[in-house]
Backbone atoms as SQL, in Angstrom:
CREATE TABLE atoms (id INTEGER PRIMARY KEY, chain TEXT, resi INTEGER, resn TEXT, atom TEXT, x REAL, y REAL, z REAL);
INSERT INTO atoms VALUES
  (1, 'A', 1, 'UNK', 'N', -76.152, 13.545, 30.669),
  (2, 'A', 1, 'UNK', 'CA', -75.562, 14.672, 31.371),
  (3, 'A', 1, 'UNK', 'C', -75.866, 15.949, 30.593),
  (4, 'A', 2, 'UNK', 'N', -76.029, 17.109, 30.850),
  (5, 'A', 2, 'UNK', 'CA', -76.601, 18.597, 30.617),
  (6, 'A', 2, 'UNK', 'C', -75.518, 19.601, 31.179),
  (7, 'A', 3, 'UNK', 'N', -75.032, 20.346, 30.363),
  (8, 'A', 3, 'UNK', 'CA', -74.157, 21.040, 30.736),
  (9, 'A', 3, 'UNK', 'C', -74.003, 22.557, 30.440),
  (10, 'A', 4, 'UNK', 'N', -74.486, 23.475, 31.113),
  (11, 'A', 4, 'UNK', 'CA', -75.105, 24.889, 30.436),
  (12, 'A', 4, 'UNK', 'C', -73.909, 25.531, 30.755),
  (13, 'A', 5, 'UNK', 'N', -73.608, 26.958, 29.917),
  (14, 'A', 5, 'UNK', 'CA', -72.840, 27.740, 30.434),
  (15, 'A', 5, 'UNK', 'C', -73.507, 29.138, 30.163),
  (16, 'A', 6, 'UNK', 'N', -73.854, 29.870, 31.106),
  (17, 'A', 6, 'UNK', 'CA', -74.446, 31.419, 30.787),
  (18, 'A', 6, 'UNK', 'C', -73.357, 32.456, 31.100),
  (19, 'A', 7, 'UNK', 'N', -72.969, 33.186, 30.083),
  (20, 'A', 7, 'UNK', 'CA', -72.217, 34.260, 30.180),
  (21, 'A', 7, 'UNK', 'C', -73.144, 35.633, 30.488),
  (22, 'A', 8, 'UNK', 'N', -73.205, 36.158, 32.262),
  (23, 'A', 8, 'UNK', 'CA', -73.977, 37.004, 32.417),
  (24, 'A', 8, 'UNK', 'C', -73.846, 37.349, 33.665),
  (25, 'A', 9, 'UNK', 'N', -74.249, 38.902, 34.061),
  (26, 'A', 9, 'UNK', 'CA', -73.830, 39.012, 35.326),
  (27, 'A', 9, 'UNK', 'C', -74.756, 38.318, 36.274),
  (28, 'A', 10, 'UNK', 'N', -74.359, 37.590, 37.650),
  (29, 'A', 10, 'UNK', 'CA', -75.181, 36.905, 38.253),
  (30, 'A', 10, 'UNK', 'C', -76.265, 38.172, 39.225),
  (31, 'A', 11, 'UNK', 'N', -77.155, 37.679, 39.667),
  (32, 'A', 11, 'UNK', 'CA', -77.963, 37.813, 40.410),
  (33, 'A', 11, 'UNK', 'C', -78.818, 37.091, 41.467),
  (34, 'A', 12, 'UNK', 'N', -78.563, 37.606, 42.485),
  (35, 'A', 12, 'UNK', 'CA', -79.275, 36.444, 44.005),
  (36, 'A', 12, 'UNK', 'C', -81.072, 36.368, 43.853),
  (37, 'A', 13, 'UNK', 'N', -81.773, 35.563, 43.805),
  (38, 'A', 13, 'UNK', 'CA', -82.581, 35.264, 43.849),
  (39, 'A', 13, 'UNK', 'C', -83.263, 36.209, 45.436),
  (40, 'A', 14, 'UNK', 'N', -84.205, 36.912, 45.200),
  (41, 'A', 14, 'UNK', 'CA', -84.707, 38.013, 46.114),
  (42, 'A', 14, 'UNK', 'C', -85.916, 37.003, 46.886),
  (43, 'A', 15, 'UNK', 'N', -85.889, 37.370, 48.324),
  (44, 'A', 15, 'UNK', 'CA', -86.900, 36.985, 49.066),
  (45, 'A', 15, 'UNK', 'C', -88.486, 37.363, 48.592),
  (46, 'A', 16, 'UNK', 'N', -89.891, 36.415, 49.204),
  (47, 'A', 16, 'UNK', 'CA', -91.002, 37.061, 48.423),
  (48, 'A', 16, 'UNK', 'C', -91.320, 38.397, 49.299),
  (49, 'A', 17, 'UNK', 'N', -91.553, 38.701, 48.632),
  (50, 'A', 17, 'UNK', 'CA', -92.472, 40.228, 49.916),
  (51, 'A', 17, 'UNK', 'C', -93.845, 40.215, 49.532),
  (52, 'A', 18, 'UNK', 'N', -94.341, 40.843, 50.918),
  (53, 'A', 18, 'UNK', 'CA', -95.770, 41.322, 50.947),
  (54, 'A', 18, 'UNK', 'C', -96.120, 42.931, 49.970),
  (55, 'A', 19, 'UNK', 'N', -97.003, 43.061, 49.543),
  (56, 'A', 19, 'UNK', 'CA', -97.987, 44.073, 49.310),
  (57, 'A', 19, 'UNK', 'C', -98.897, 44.635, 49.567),
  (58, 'A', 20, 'UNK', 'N', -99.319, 45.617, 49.127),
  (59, 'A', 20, 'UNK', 'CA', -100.774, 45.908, 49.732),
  (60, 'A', 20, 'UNK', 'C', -101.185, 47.074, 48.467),
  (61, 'A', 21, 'UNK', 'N', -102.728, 46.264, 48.143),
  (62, 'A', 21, 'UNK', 'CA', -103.475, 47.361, 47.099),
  (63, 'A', 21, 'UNK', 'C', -104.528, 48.532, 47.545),
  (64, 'A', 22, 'UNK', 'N', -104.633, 49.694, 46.248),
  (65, 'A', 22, 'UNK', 'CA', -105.388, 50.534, 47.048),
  (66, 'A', 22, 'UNK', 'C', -106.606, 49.916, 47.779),
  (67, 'A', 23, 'UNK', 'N', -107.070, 48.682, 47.448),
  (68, 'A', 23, 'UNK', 'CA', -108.355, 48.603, 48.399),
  (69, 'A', 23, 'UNK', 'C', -108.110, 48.011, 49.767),
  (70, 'A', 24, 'UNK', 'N', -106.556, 47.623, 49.685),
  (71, 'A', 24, 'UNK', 'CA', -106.150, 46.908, 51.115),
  (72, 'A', 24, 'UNK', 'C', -106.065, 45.246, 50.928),
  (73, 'A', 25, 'UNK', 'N', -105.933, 45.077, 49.725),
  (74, 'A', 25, 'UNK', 'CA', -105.616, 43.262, 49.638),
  (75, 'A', 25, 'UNK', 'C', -104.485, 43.080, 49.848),
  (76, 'A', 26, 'UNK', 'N', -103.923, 42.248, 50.335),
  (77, 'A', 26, 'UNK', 'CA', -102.760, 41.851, 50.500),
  (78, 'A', 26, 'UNK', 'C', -102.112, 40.952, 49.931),
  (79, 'A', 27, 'UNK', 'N', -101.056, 40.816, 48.673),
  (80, 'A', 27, 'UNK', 'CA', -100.297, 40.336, 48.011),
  (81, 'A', 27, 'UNK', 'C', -99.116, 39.801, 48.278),
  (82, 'A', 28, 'UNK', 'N', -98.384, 38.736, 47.431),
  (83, 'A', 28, 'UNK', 'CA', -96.848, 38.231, 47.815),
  (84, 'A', 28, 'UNK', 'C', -96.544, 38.392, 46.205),
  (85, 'A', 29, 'UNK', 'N', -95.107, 39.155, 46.103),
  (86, 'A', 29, 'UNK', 'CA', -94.569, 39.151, 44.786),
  (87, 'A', 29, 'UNK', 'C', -93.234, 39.035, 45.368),
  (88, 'A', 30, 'UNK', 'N', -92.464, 38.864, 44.316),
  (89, 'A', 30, 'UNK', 'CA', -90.876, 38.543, 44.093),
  (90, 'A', 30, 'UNK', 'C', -90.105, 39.595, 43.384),
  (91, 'A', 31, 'UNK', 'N', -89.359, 40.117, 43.596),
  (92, 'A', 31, 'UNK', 'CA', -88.748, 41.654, 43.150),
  (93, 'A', 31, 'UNK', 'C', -88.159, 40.804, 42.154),
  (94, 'A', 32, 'UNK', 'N', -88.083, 42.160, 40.607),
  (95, 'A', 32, 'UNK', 'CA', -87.978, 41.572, 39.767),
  (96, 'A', 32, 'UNK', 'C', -86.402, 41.383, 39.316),
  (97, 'A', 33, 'UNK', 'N', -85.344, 42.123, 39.758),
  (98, 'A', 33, 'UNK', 'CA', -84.298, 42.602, 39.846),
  (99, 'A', 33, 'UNK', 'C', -82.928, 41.141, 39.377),
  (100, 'A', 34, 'UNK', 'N', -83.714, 39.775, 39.786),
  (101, 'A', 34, 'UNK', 'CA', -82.996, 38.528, 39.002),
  (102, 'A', 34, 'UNK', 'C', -83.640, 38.085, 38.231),
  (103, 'A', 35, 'UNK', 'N', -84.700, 38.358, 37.888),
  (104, 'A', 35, 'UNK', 'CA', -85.652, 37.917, 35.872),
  (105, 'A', 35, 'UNK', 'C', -84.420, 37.958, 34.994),
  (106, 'A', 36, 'UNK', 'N', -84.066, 39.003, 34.842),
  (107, 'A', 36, 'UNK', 'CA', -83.025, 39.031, 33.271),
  (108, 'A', 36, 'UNK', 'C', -81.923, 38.330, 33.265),
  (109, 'A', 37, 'UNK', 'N', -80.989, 37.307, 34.929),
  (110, 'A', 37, 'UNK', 'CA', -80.515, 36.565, 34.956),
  (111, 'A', 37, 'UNK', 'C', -80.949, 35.588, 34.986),
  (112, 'A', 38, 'UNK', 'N', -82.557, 35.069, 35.455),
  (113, 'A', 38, 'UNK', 'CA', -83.011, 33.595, 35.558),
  (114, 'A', 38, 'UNK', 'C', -83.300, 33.534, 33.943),
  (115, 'A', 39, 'UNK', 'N', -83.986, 34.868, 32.890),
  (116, 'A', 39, 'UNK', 'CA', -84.372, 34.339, 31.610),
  (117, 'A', 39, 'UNK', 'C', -83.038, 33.831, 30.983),
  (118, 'A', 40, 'UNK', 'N', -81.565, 34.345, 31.194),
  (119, 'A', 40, 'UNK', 'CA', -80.570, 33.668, 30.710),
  (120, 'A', 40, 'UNK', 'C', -80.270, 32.441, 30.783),
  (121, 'A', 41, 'UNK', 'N', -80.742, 31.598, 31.643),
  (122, 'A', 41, 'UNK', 'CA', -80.340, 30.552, 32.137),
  (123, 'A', 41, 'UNK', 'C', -81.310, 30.101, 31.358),
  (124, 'A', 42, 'UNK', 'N', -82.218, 30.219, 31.647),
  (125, 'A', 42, 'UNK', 'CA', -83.548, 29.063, 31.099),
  (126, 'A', 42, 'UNK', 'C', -83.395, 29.026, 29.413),
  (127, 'A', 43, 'UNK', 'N', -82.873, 30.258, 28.696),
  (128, 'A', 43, 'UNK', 'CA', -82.656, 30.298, 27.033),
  (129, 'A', 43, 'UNK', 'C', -81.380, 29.383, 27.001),
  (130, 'A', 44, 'UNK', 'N', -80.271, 30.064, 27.695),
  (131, 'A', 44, 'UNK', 'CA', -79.061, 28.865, 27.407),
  (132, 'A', 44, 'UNK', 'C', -79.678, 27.498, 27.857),
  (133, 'A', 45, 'UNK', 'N', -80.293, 26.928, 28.762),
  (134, 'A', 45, 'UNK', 'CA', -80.479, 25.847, 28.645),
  (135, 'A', 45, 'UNK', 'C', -81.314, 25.314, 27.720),
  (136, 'A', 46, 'UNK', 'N', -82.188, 26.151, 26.974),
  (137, 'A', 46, 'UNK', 'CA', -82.734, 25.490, 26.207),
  (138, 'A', 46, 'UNK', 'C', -82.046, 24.829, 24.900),
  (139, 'A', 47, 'UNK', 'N', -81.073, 26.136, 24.751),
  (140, 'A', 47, 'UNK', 'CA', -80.230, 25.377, 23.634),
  (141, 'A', 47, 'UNK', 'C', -78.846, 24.590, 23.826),
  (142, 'A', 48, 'UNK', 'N', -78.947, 24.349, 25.613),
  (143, 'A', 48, 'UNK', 'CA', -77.777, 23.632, 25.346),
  (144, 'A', 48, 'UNK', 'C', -78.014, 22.255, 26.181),
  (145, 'A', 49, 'UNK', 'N', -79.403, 22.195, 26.460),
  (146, 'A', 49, 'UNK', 'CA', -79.227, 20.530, 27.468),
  (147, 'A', 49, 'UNK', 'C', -80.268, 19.481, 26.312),
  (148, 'A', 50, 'UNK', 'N', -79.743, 18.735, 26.523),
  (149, 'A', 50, 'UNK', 'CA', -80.011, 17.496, 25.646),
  (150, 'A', 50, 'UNK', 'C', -81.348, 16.952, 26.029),
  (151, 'A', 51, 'UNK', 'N', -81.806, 16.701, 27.457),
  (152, 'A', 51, 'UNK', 'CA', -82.942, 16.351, 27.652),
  (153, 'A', 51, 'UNK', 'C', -83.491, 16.543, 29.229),
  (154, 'A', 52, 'UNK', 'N', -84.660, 16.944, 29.450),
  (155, 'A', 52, 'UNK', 'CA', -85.063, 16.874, 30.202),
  (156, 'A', 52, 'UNK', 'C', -85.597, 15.856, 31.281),
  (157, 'A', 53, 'UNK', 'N', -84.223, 15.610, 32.687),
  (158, 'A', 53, 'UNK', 'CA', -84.132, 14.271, 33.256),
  (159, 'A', 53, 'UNK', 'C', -85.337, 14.169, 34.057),
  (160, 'A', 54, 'UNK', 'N', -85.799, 13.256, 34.349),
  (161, 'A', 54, 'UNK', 'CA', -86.532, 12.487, 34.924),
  (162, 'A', 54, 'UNK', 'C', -85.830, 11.768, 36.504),
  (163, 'A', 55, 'UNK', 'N', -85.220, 11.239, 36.129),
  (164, 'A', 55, 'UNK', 'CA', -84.100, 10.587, 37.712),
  (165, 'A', 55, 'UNK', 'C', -83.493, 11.155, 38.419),
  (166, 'A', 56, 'UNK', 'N', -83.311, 10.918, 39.419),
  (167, 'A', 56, 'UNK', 'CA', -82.392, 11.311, 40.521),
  (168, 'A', 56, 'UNK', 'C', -81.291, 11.690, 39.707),
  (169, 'A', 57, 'UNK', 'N', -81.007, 13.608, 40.542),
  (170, 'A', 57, 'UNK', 'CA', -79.918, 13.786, 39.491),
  (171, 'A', 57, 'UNK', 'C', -78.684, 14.319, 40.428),
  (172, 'A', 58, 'UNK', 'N', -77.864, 15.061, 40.199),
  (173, 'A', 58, 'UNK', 'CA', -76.459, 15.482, 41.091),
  (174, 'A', 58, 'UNK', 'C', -76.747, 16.913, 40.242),
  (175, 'A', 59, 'UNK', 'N', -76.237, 18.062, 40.787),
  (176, 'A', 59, 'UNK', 'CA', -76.022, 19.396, 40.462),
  (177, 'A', 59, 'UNK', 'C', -74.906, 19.962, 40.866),
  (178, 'A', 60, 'UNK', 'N', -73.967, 20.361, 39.742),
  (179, 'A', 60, 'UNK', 'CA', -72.741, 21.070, 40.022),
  (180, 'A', 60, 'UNK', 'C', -72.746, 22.591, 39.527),
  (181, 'A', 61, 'UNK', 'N', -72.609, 23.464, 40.683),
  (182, 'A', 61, 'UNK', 'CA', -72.768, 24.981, 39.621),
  (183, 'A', 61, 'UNK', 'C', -71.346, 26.093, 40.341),
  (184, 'A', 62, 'UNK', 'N', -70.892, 26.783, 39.567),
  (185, 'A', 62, 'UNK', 'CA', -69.528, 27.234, 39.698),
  (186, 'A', 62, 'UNK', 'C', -69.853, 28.759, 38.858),
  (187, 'A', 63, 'UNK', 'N', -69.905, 29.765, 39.825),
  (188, 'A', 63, 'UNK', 'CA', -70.315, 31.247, 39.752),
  (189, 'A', 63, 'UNK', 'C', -68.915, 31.753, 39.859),
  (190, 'A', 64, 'UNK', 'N', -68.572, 32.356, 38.377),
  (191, 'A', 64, 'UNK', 'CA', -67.274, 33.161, 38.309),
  (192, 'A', 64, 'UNK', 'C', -67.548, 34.324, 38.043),
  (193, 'A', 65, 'UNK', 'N', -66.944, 35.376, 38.568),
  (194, 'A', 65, 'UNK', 'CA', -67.132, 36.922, 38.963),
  (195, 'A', 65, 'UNK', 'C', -65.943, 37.508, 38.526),
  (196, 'A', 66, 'UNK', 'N', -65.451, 39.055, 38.292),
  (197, 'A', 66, 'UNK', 'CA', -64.598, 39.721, 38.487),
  (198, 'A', 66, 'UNK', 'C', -64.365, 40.359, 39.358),
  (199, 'A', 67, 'UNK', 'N', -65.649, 40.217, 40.455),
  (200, 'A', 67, 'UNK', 'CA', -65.990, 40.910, 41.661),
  (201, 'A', 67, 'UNK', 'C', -66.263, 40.020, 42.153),
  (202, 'A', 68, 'UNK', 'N', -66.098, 40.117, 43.751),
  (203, 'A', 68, 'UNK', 'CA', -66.820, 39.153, 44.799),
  (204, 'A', 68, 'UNK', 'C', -68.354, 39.366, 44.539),
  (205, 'A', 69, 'UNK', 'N', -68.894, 38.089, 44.788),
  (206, 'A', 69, 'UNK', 'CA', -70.488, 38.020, 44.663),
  (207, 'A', 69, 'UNK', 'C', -70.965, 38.763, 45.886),
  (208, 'A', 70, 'UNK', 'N', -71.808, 39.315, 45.500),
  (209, 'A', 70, 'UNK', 'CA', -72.812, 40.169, 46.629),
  (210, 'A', 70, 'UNK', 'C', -73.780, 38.757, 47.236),
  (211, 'A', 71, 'UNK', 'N', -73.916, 38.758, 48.916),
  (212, 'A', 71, 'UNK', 'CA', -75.191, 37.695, 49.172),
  (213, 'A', 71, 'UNK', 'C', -74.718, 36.561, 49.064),
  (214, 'A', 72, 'UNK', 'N', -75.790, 35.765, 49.417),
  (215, 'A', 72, 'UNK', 'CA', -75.618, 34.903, 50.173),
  (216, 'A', 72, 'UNK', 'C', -75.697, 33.629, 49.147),
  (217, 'A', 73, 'UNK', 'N', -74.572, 32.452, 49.142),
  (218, 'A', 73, 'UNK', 'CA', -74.727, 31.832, 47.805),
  (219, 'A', 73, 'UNK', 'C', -76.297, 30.791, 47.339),
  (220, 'A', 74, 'UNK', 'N', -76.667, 30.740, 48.518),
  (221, 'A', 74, 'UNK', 'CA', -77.530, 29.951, 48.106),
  (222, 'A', 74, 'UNK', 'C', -78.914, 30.723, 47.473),
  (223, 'A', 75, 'UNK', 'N', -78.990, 31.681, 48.006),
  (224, 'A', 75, 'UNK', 'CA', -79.804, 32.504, 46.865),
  (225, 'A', 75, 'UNK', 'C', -79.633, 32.722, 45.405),
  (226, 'A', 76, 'UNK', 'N', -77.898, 32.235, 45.089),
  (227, 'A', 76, 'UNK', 'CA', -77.361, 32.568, 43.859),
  (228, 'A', 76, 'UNK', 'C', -78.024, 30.923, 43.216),
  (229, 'A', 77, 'UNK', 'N', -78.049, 29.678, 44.034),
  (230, 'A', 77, 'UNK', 'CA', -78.222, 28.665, 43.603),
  (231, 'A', 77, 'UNK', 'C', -79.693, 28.572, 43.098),
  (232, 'A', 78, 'UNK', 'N', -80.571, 29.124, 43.955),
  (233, 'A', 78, 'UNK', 'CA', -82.549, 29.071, 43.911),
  (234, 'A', 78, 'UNK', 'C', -82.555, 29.692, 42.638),
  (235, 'A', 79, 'UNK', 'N', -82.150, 30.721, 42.404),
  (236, 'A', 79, 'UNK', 'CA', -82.170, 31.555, 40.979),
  (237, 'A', 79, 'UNK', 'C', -82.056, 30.548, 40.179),
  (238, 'A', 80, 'UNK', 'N', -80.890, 29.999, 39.969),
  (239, 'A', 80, 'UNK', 'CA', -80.245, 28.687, 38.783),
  (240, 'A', 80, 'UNK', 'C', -81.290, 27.622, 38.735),
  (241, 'A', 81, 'UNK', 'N', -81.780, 27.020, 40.028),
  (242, 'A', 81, 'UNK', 'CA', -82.417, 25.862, 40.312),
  (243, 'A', 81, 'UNK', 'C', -83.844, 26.443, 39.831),
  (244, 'A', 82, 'UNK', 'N', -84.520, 27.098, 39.788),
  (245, 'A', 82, 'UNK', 'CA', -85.592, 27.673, 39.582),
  (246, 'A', 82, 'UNK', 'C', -85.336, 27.757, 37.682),
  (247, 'A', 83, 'UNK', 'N', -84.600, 28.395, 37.504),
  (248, 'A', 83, 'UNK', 'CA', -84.819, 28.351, 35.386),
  (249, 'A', 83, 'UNK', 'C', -84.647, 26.742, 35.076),
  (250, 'A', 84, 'UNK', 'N', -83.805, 26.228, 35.901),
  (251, 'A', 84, 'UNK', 'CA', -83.820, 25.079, 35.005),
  (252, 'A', 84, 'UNK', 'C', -84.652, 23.896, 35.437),
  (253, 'A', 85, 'UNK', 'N', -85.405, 24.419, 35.962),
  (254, 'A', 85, 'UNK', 'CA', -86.586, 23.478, 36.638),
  (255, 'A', 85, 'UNK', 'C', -87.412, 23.235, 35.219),
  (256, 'A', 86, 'UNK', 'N', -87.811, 22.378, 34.294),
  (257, 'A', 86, 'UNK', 'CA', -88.906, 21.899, 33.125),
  (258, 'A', 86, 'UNK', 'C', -87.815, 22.074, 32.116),
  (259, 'A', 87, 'UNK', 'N', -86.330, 22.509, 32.286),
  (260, 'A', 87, 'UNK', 'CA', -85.536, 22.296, 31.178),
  (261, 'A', 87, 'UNK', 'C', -84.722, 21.342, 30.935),
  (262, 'A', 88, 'UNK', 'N', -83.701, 21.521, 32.250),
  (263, 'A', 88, 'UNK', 'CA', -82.995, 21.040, 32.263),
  (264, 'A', 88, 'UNK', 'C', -83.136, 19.119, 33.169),
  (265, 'A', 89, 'UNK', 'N', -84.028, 19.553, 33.978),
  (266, 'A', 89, 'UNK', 'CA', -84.765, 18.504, 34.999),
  (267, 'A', 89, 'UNK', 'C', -86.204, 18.579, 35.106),
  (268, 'A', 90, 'UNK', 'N', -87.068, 17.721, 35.572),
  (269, 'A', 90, 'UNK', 'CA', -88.420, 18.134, 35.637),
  (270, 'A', 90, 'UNK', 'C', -88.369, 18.897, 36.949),
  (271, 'A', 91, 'UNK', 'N', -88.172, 18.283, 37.823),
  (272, 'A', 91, 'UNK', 'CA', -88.312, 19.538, 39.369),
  (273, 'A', 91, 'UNK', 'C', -87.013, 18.848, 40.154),
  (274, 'A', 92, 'UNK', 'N', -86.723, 20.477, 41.034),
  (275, 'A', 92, 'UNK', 'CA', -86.024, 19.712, 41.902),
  (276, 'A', 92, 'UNK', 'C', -85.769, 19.432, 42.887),
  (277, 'A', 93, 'UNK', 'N', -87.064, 18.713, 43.590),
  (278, 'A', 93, 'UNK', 'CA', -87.026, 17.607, 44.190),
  (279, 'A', 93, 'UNK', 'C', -86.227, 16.661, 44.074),
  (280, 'A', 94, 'UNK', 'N', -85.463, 16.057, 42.448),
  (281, 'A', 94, 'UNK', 'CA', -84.896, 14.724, 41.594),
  (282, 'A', 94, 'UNK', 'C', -83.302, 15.331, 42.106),
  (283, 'A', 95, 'UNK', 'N', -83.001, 16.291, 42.501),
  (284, 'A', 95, 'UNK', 'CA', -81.842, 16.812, 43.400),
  (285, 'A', 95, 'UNK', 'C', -81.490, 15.623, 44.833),
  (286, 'A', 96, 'UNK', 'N', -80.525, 14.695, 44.577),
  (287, 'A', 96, 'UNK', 'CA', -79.655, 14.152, 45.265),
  (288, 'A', 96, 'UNK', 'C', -78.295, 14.800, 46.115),
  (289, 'A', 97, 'UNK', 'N', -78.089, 15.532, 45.554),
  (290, 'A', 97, 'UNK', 'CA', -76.479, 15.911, 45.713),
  (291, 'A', 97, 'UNK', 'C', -76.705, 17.153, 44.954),
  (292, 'A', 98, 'UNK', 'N', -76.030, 18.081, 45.705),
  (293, 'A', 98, 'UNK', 'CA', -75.718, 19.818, 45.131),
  (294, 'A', 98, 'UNK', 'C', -74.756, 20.317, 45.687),
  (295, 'A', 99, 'UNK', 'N', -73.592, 21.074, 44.768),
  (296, 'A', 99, 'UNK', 'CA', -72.593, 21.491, 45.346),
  (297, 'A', 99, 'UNK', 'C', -72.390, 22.336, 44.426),
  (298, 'A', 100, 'UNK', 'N', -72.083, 23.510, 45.092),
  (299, 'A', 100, 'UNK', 'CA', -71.686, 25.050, 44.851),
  (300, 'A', 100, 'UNK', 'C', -70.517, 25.603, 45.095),
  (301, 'A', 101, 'UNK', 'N', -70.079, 26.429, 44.415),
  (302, 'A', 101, 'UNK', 'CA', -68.548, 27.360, 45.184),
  (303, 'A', 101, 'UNK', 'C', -68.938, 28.141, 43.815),
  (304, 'A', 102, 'UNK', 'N', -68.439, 29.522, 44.795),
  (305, 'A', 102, 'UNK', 'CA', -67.955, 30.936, 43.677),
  (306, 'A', 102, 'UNK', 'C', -66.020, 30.975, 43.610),
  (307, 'A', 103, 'UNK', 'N', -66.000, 31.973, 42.669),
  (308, 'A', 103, 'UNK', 'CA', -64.579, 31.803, 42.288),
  (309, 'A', 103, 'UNK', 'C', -64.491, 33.026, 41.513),
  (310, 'A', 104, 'UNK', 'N', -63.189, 33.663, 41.853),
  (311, 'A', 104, 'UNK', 'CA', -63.024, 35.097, 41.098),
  (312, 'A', 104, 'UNK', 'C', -62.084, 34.316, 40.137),
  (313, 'A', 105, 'UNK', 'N', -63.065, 35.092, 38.680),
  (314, 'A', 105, 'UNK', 'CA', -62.542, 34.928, 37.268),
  (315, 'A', 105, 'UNK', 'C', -62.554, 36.470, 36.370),
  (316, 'A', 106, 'UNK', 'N', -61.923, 36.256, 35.459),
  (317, 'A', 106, 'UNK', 'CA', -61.643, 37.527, 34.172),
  (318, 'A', 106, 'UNK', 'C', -63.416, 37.683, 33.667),
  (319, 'A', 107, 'UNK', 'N', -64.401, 36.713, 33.837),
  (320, 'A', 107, 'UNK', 'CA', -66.166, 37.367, 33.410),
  (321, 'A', 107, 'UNK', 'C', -66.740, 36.518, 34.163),
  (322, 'A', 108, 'UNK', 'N', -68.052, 37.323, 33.816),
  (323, 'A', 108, 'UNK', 'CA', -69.373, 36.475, 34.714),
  (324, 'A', 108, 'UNK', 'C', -69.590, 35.537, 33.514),
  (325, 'A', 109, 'UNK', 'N', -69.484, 34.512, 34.146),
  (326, 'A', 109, 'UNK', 'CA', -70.127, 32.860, 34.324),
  (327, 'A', 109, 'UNK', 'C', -70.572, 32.492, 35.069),
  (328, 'A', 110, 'UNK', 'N', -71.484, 31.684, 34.316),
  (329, 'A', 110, 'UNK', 'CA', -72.007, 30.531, 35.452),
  (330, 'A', 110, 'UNK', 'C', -72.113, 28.942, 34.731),
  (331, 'A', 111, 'UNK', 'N', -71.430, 28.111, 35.653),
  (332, 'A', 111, 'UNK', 'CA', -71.281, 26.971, 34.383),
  (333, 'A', 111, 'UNK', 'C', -72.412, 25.813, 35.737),
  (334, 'A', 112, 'UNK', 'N', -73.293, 25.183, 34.724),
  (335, 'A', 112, 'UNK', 'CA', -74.094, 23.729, 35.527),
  (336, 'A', 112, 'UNK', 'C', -74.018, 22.398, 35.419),
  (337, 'A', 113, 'UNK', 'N', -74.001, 21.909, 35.643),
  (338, 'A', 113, 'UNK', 'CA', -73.213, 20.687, 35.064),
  (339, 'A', 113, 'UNK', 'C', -75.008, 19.444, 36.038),
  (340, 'A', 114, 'UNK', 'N', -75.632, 18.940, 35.140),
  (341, 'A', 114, 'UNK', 'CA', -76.533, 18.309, 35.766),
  (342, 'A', 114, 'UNK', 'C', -76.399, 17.100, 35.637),
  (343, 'A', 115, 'UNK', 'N', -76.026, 15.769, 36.152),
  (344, 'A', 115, 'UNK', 'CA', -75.881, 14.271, 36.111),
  (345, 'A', 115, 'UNK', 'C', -77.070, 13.286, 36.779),
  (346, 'A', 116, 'UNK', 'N', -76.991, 12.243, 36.250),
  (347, 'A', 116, 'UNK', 'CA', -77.507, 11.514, 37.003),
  (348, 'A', 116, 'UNK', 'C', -76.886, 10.760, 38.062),
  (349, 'A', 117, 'UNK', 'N', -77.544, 10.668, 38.951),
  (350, 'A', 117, 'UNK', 'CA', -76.622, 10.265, 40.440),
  (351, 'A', 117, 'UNK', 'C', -77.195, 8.432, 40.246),
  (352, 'A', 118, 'UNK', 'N', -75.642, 8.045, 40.906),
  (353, 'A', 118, 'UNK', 'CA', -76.051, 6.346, 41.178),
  (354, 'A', 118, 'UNK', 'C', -76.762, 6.362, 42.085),
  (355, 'A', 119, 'UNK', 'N', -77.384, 5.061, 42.411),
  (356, 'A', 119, 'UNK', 'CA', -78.209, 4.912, 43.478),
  (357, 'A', 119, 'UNK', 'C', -77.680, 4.307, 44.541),
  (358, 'A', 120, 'UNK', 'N', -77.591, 4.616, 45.354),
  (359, 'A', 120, 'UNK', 'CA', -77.005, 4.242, 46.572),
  (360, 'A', 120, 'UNK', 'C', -77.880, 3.520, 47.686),
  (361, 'A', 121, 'UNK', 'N', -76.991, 2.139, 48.045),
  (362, 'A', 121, 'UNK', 'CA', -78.518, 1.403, 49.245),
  (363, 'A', 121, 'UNK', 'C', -77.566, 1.767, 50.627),
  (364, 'A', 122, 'UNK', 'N', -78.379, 2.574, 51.454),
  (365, 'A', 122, 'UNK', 'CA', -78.278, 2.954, 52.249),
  (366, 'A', 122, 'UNK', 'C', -78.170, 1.933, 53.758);
């Protein structure tokens, strides 16, 4: 089990957009505006998850604010799921089960909690 906690203000993971250069090529970039919250995540996890899973895993993440979160939560989740993709898990695809909720608290947190899920015969 892997269990990160980043003390930081959150940020929603931004849609890609198009571009266009002076010669008229046309580009897709990602506004940069959640980098300095995804690099938090990916440093705390480096120093705080034990190993990088391999198996089917479960994801628990719990976004505490002093303010209501701006947007839409699952953009708040792609941000999270995206740093800890080669840290905390290899990809996640190995995502079984994910469950989210925000919650007004006294600071920004964000706590993850990554498990391995039983296997279930369907």
């Amino acid at each position: 089990m892997n269990v990160v906690y980043v003390l930081f203000k959150q940020k929603p993971k931004s849609r890609t957009r198009i571009g266009k250069t002076k010669n008229g090529r046309i580009y897709l970039f990602t506004p940069r505006q959640h980098q300095p919250y995804e690099r938090a995540i990916k440093e705390a996890a480096k120093r705080q998850c034990r190993e990088c899973m391999t198996c089917p895993i479960s994801v628990d993440i719990v976004f505490q604010s002093p303010k209501k979160l701006r947007g839409d939560l699952d953009n708040y989740v792609k941000c999270v799921l995206d740093a800890l993709q080669g840290v905390a898990f290899k990809n996640d695809r190995q995502i079984d089960k994910l469950t989210a909720f925000r919650r007004k608290g006294d600071d920004y947190l964000t706590k993850v909690v990554v498990k391995k899920t039983k296997i279930f015969n369907y």
